[in-house]
N, C-alpha and C positions, 0 to 999 in steps of 0.2 A: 344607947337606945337605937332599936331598929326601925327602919320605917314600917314592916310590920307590925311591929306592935304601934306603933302614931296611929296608922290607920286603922288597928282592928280598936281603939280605943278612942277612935273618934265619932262615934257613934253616926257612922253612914247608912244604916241599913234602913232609914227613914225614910230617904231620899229613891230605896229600893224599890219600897213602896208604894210610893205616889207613882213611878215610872208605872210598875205593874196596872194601878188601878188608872191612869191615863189609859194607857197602851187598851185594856180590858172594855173602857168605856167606847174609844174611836173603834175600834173593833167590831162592836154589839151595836154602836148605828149603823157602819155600813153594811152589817149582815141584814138590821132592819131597813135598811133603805131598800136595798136587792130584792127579799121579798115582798115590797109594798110598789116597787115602779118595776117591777117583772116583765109584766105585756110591754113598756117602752123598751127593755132591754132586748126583747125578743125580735124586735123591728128594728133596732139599731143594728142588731146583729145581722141581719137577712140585709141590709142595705149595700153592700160591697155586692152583693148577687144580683142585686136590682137591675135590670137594662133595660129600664126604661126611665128618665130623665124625671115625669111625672114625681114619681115615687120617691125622687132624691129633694125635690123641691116641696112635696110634703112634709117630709119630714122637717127639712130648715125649719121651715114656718110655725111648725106646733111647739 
């Protein structure tokens, strides 16, 4: 008996499954988190450009 065949006969492709539909779900939040905190993303973003000190200590804060 080969290990191919142990494995194609141990019935793994369940375990295939669950990975996909984890994988699918953490996926589908962070897409929906992205579209719902957008405008913070977009100030996060522009903060490296900021020179002015203000605007870096606002942000911390919020």
């Amino acid at each position: 008996m080969k290990l191919s065949d142990v494995v194609s006969h141990a019935g793994l492709a369940f375990y295939a499954e669950v990975a996909l539909v984890i994988f699918a779900a953490v996926f589908l939040s962070v897409v929906a988190y992205l579209f719902i905190r957008g405008s913070d993303l977009q100030t996060l973003a522009a903060l490296p450009l900021a020179d002015d000190v203000a605007a870096k200590v606002e942000v911390k804060q919020s």
